[in-house]
N, C-alpha and C positions, 0 to 999 in steps of 0.2 A: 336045585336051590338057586335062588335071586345071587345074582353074585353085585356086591357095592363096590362104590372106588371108593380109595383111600380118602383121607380127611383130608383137607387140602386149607389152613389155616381157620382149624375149628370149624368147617362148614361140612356136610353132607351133599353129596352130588349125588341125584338118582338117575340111572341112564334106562328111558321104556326100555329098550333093546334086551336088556337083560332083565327083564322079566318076559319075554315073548317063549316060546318053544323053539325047538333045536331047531325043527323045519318051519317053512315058512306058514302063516296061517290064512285060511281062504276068510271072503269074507263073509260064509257063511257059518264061518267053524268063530267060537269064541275060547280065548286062551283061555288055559286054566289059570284060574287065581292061583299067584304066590306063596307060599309059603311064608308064614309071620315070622318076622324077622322078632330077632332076640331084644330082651329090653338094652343090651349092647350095644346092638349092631341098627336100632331103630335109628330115623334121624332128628335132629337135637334143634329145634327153638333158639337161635342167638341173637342178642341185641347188642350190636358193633361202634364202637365211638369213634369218631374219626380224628387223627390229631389236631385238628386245626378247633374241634368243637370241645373238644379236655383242656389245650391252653388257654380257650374263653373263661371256660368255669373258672381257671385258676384266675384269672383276670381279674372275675366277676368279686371272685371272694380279698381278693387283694385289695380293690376299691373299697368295699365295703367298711365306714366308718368306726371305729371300738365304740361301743356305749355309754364308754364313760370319759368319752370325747364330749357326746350330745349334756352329761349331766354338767360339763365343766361348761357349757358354752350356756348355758340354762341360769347355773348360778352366778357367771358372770352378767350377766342380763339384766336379771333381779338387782343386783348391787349397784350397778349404773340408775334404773329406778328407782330405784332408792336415793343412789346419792342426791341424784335430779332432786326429788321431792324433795330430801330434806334442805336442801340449799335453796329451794325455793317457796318451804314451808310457809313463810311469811303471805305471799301472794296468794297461797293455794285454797283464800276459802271458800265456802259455799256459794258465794256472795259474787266473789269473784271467778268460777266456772260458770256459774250461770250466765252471767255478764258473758263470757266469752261464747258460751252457747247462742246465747241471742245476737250477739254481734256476728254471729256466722251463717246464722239464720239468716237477719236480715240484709247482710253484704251479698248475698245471690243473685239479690236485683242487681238491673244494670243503669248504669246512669249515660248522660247523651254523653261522657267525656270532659274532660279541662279547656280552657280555661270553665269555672264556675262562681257568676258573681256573687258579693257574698251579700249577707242577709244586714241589712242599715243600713251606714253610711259611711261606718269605718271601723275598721281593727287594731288594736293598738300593737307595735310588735312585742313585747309581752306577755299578750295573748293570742300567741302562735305557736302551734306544735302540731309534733305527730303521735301517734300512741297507734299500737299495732296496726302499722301500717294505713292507718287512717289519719284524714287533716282533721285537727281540732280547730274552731276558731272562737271568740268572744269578741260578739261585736258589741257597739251601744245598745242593740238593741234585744238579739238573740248569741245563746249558745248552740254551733251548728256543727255538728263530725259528717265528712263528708268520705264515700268509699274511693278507694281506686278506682275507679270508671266514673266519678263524677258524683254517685247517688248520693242522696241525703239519708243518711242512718239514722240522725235523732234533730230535733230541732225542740232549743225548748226556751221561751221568749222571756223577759226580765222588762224592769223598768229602773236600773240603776243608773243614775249620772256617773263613777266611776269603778265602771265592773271591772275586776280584777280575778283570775284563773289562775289556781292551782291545780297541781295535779300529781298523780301518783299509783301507778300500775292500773288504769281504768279508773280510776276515782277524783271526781271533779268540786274540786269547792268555787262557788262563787261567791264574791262578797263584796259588798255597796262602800267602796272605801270614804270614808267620813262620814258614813251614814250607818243605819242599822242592817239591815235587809240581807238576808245569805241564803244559799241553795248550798245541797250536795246534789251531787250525780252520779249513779253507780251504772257503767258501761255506758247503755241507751234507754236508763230509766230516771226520773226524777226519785229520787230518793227521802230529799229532805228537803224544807223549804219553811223558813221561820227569820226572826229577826231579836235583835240584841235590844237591852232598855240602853247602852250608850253607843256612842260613832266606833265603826269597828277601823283598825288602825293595820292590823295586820294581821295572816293566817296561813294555815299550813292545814296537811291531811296526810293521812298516812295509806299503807297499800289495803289496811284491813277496814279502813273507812271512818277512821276515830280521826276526827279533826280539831284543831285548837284555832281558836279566835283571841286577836288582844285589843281589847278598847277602849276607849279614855274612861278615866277613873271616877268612879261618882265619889269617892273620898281622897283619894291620891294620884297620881299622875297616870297610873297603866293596870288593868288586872288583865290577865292571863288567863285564860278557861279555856280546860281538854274537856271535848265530849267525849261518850261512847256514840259508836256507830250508828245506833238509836236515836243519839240528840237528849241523853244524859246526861249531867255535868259529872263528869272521874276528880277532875285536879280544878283547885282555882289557887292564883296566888299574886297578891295584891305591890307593886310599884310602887314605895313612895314619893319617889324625886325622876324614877328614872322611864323614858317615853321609848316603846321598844318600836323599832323599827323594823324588823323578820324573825320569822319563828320557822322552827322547823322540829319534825317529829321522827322518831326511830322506827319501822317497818311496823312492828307490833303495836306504836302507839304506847307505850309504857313508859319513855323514857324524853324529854324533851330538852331543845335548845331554844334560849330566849336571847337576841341581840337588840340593846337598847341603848338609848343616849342619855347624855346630863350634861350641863353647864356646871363647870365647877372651877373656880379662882382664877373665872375669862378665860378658861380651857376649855375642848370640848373633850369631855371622856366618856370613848366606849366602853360596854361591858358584853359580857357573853356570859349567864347564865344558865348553867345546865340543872334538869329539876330530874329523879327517879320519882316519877309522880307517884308512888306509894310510902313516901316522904312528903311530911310539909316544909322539911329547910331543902335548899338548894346542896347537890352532890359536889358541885364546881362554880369559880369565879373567874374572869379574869380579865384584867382592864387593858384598856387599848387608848393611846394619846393619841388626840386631833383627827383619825380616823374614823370616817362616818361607816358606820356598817350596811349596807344596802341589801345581804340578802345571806339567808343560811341554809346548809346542806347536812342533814345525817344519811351516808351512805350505808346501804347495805352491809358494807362490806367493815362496818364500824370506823371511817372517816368522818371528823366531823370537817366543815369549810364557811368559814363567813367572810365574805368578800366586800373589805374593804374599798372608800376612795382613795387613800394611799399605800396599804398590804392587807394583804390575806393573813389568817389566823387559822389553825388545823392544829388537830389534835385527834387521840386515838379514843375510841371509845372505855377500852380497857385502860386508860391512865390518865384523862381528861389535865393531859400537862399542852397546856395549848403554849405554840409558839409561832411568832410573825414573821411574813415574806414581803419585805417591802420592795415596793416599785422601784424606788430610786427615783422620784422626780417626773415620773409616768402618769399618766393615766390611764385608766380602765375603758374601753371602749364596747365592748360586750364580755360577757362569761354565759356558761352554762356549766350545768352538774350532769353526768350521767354514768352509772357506774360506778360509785363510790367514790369518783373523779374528777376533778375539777378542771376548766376549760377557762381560759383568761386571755384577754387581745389587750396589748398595752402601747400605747404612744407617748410621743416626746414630742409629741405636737397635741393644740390642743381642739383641732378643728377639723387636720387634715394631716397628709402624710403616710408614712411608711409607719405599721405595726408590726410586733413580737405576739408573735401565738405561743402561750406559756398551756403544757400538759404537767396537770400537776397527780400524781399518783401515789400516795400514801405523805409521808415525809421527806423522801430523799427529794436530790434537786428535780425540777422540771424538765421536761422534753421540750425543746422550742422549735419554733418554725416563724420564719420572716416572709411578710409579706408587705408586696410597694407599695400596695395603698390603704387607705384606712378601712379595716374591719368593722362593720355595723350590728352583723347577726349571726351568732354561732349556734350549729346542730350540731348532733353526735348521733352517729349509728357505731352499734358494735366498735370496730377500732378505727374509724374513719371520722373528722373533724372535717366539716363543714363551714366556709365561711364566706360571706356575703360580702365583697370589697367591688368597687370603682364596677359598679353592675354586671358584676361576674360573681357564679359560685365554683369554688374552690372547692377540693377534697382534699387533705393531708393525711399522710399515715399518723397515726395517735400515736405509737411504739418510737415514732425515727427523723418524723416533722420531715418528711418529702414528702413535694409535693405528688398525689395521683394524675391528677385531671382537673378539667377546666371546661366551663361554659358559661354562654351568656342564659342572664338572668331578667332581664327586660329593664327599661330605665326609670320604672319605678317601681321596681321591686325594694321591700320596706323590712322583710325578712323571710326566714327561711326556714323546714323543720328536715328535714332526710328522712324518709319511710325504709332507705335501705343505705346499704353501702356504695349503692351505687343511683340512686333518684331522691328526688326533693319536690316536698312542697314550696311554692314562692309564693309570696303573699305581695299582692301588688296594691296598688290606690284604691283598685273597684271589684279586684276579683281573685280569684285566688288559681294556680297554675299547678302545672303538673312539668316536673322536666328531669329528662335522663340526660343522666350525666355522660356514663361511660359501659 
């Protein structure tokens, strides 16, 4: 009988030798076959792990994420998109994704680069900005958005003696001041294009494309008209004594501010007008002495700001209890709005000198920043203030008024828009520039 060895860690070892005969075998002779071994004593199939391949598995399985890791990081996702969207519900219409679709489309093209001269013969600074990342310009003759690389997006030509540009998440009004004649602009399309039976006087537009006009009065001194987006009249509301000078509109377009002037007992008094255009009386009043009002702001964020020649006026949208920032003896040198925010340059001179960069952020006091020479054109990106002094542009932190960075801006640069927090458009005498800051 086959004699086996022992098991030798779970293994079977067959040795020929013991299976051959006692004596040796010729090789003409063939051993006899074995004898079948018992279902015992057969040998055994094993499949061996070796430690170093078993501490992987555990490895493997220890990596491996809980499931309801993935659903928690899934619902936190969702609620971020969300929140996104609904904080920016106002901008998000049909109107305006389109608009961003085509403006992405057509900035692929490439253009020869900056400088890029512009279209007439002059731009007022005014009618200078930026809007995602793109230059806007209004000149005498055309409205012209120009890409980062130089290209021309939209170009769309006018014949107003004094065009005047608003604007508002992609949304462009233009309007013929003392005259009739208006456009809207929706991204890089003409949209709208009509005119008024009186001189239009002043205007605004909101993100969803509903714009108001206010023009001299065929029976009173000013009437007020909200379209819809279509170029429907929503709201009219008639002036009798009193000649508005800036209007401004809430995101939706449902709710407005009217600032207007009057003569009254060799005084001059402003007023600030707030209208919920699904009313015909007025929500709010409030009058302002010797203060001319030059221009008005509803922020997003329910700020409102009308920016006086001797204080500012602000108030919440929820409590429409307006109250005034006087200069002190200042004046106004530039402002701008962005962010439900108000941006103000003030001097104690009235030509030249050292300026106050006033950040104004809801009610509490401002954030300021001094600068040695005079302030001409302020931008905003994100939390960085831009400003155009003694042919340099300036960056300030918006939160803390220090100063970032500094460059030169050419010696006739006229103004200035930021496409980021860190680059700006300059708008020169003949052409329009591109320059990184930092």
């Amino acid at each position: 009988m086959a004699k086996h060895s022992e098991k030798r860690g779970g293994r079977k070892v067959i040795r020929l030798e013991d299976h051959l005969p006692q004596h040796q075998a010729t090789p003409a002779q063939e051993p006899s076959p074995p004898e079948e071994a018992s279902p015992e004593e057969a040998p055994q199939a094993t499949i061996e792990y070796g430690e170093e391949e078993a501490a992987g598995e555990e490895q493997k399985k220890a990596r491996q994420v809980p499931k309801a890791l993935y659903r928690v990081a899934v619902v936190l996702l969702v609620l971020v998109l969300g929140l996104a969207i609904w904080v920016n519900r106002g901008n998000l219409t049909p109107q305006n994704i389109w608009n961003w679709i085509q403006v992405q489309i057509t900035g692929t093209g490439e253009g020869d680069g900056y400088p890029v001269a512009i279209t007439g013969s002059s731009v007022s600074e005014g009618n200078f900005l930026s809007a995602e990342g793109n230059a806007v310009a209004l000149s005498d003759t055309a409205l012209t958005i120009l890409g980062p690389s130089g290209q021309e997006l939209f170009s769309q030509r006018h014949s107003y003696n004094q065009p005047i540009l608003k604007a508002a998440s992609g949304q462009y009004l233009l309007y013929n001041q003392n005259s009739t004649g208006y456009m809207v602009v929706s991204g890089t399309q003409l949209h709208l294009e009509s005119s008024t039976e009186q001189d239009i006087l002043a205007g605004a537009i909101a993100p969803n494309g509903r714009f108001a006009l206010a023009t001299q009065g065929a029976d009173g001194a000013t009437d007020v008209t909200v379209y819809l987006a279509t170029g429907e009249e929503q709201f009219t509301y008639s002036f009798a004594q009193d000649y508005v000078t800036a209007l401004a509109l809430n995101a939706d377009g449902t709710w407005a501010m009217v600032c207007s002037v009057r003569a009254q007992g060799g005084q001059l008094v402003s007023k600030v007008t707030v209208f919920d255009l699904n009313s015909p009386t007025p929500a709010a009043e409030f009058e302002s002495q010797d203060n001319l009002l030059l221009a008005a702001y509803w922020g997003e964020n329910g700020m409102l700001y009308a920016v006086g020649d001797s204080a500012l006026l602000r108030a919440r949208s929820g409590e429409l209890s307006f109250s005034e920032y006087g200069y002190q003896g200042r004046t106004p040198t530039a402002f701008q709005f962005n962010g439900g925010q108000c941006y103000l340059s003030l001097s104690a001179y009235e030509h030249a000198g050292a300026c106050t960069l006033l950040v104004f952020r809801g009610l509490e006091e401002p954030v300021q920043a001094q600068a040695e020479e005079r302030i001409v054109s302020l931008s905003v990106s994100g939390g960085t203030v831009g400003a155009l002094l003694d042919q340099q542009l300036v960056l300030f932190d918006a939160a803390t008024g220090q100063e970032l960075a500094r460059a030169e801006a050419g010696s006739d640069a006229k103004s200035i828009a930021l496409s980021s927090e860190s680059a700006a458009y300059v708008l020169g005498v003949s052409e329009i520039r591109r320059l990184q800051v930092r």
